[in-house]
N, C-alpha and C positions, 0 to 999 in steps of 0.2 A: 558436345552432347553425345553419346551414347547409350545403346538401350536394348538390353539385350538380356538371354537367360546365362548363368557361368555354366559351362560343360567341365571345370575342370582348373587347376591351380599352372596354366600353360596357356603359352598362345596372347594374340593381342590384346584383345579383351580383358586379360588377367591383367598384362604390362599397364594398358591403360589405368584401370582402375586404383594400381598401385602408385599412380602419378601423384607425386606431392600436388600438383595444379587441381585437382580435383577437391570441391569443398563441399560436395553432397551424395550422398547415397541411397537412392530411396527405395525402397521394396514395393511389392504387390499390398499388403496388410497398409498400409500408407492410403493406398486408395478410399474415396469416400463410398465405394459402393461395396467397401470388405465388410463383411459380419460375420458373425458368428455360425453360421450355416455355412457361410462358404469355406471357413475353416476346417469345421467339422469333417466337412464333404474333404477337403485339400489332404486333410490329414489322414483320413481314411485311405485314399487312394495313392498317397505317396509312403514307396515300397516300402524306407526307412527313415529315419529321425536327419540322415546326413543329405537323401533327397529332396525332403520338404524344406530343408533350410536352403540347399541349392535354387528351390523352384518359388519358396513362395518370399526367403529371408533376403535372397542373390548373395549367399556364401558360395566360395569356393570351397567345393570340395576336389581334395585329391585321389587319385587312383590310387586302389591298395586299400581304399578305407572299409572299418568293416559293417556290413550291413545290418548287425545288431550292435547297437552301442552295450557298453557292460555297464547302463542300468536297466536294460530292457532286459537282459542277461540276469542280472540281479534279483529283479522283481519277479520272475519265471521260477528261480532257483530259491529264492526266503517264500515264494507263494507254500515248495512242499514242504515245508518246516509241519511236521505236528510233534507233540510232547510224548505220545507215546511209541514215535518212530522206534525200531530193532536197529536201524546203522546210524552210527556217531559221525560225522565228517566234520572237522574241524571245529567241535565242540558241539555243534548241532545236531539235531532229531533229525533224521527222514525214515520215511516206511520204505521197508523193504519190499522185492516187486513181490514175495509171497505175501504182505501184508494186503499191498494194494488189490490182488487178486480176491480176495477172502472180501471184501469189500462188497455188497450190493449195487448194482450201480450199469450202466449202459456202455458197452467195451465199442469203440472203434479202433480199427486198423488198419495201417499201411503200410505200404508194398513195393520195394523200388528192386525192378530186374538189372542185373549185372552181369556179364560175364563171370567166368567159374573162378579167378582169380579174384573179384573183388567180392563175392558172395551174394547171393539176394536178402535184402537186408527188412525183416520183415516188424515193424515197432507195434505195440499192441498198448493203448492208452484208457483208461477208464472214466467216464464220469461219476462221479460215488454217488447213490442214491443218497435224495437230501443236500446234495449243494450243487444243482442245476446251475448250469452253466458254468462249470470248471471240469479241464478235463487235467487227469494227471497221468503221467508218461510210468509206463507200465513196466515193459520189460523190452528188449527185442532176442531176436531167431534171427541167426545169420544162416543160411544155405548154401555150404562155400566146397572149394577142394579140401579133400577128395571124392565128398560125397555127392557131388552137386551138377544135377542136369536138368535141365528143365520140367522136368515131369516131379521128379523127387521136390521143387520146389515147391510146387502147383500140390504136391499130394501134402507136403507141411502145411501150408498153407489153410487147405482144408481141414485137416486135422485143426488145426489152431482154431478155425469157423466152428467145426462141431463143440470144442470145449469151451468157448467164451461165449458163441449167440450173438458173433457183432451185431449191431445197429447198421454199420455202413462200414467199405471196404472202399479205400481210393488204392488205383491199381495206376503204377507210370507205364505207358504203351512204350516208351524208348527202344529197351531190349527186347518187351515183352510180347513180342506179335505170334508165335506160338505158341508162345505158355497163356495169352487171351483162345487161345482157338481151343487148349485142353479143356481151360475154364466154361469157357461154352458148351464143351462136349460133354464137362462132367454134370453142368447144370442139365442136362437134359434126364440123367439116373433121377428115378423118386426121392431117394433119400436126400439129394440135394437142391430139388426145388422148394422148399423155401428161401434161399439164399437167393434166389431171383429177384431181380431189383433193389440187391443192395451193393452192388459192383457199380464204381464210377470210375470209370476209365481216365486220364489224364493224360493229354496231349503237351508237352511245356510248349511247342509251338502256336498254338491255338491264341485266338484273341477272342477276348469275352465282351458283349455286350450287357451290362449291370444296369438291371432297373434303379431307374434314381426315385421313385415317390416308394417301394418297395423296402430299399436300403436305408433311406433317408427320412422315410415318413414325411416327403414334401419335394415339391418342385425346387431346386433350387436353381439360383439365377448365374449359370455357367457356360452363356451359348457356344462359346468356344471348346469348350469339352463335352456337349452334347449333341446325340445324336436325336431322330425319332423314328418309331417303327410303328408299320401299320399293322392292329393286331387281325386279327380273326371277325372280329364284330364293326372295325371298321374303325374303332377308336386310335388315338396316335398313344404310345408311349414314349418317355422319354428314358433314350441310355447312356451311359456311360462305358467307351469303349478305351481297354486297355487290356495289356498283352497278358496270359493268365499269370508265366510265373509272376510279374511284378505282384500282381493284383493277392497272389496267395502267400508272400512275403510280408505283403503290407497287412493282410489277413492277421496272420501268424506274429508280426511285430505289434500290431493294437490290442491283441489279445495276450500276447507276455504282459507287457504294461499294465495291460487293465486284469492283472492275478491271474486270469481266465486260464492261462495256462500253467500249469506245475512241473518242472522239470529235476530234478535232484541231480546232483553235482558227480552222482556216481553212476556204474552199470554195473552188470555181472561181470565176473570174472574173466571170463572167456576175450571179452570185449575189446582190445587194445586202445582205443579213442573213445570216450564217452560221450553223448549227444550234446552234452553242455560243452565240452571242446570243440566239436564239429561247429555245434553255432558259434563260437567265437571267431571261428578257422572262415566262416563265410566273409569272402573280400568280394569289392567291385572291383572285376577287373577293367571296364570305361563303363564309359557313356554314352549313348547310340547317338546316331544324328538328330533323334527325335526324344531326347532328351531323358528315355530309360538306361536306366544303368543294366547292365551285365556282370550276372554274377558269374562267381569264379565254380569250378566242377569238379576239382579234382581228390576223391576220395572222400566226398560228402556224402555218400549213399545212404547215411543214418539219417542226414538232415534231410533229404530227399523224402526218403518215407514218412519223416515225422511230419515233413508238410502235406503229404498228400493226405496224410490220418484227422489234422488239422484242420483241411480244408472240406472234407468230407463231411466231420462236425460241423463245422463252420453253417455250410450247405442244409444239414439237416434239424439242425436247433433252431434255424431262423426260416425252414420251408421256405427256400429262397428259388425263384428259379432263374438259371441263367442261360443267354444264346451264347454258343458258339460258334466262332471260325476257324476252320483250321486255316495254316496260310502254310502249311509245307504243302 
């Protein structure tokens, strides 16, 4: 007998399992106290389709694998299909980002700092007025060599704020811990206080605490992955704690699937990788000892921004509020 979660297609665990002597396999969903809220809940919180099958199916997954499968991929990319799109790619409609700008509708944006070699890479997404709850992937602004210092990005930036009216702005603090102190300073000028309180800063280090009766519309029965916290009035809440990137992959992976997000299979010109390759291009590279996987970094800064624009929506279409931790 053995009883454990798989980390991975290596290791004893795996051999065992692989044993001809072995005549049963049984998962978590087996259990008589599985339902359908628990699923819900499982699915929600696991980052991708190759986690959940790890955590709740006890599939081996391998390192290397990618964290969007290409129907999540799929469903993202046939979601921007319309008939009267301007670009043809590979027999299909999509609207071009001049279309989708011309469109009525609620912009969010985001924002991932880089050094002057990989450019700060800034994506701009819209929700068209009239199909609430879809956002579609706009355009992006790279701010790169030769032109590129941290103020010159921070001044695009704003320009971009005064011509669309975001909704919300997710900002990654990684590189960006001066260019947040411009942004501070420029919020302080008249002409840029309105913009106040729509900056959300983003730690990827940071662990969140997620309302579960908020998220879920109900208590569910998961004491092993719940916490509780004592509010203000004295009452308890119950949370759900997990590390934020997983939490905003899995955001951003339940919302491809469910059309909520439109992505088109091109970019401009300019662009050398298009966001829809970038998500293909995201691998895990392991699996921590506590069982989140670790994604790969290297020259995803489109993907970067497009989560943090994602999550911001995310954030503000559902009035969600959440605690954090930093743990750096």
């Amino acid at each position: 007998w053995a009883q454990s979660t798989p980390l991975g297609a290596e290791g004893w665990f795996y051999d065992f399992c692989q044993s001809s002597e072995i005549h049963s396999h049984h998962t978590s969903m087996e259990s008589p106290t599985w339902s359908p809220e628990k699923e819900r809940l499982a699915r929600l919180l696991a980052p991708d389709e190759g986690s959940f099958e790890r955590e709740y199916l006890a599939r081996f997954i391998s390192t290397g694998s990618s964290a969007f499968t290409d129907q999540t991929i799929d469903f993202a990319r046939d979601s921007g299909l319309f008939e009267k799109g301007e670009i043809t790619y590979q027999s299909k409609k999509y609207l071009s980002s001049a279309q989708i700008e011309a469109m009525p509708g609620n912009v969010y944006i985001g924002v991932d700092w880089n050094i002057a070699a990989n450019g700060t890479k800034i994506t701009v997404w819209k929700e068209p007025a009239g199909m609430s709850g879809r956002i579609i992937y706009q355009d992006v602004i790279s701010v790169e060599h030769p032109i590129y210092t941290q103020m010159t990005a921070v001044d695009r930036l704003f320009e971009l704020c005064e011509k669309f009216q975001p909704v919300a702005i997710g900002l990654d603090k990684g590189y960006g811990a001066l260019s947040l102190e411009i942004i501070a300073s420029k919020l302080e000028q008249e002409r840029y206080k309105w913009l106040n309180g729509k900056f959300e800063v983003v730690n990827f280090g940071e662990v969140l605490y997620i309302p579960v009766v908020e998220f879920f519309g109900d208590s569910i029965n998961l004491s092993y992955e719940i916490e509780s916290e004592k509010k203000d009035d004295n009452t308890v809440e119950e949370m759900v704690k997990l590390p934020l990137k997983v939490f905003m992959v899995s955001v951003m992976t339940r919302m491809m699937l469910s059309e909520k997000v439109s992505v088109p299979p091109i970019d401009i010109e300019k662009e050398r990788k298009p966001l829809i390759s970038e998500l293909k291009s995201v691998k895990i590279d392991k699996v921590s000892s506590n069982g989140y996987p670790v994604y790969s970094k290297t020259n995803l800064h489109k993907f970067s921004s497009a989560m943090l624009a994602i999550y911001v929506y995310f954030l503000k279409s559902g009035n969600f509020h959440i605690v954090k931790e930093d743990t750096r």
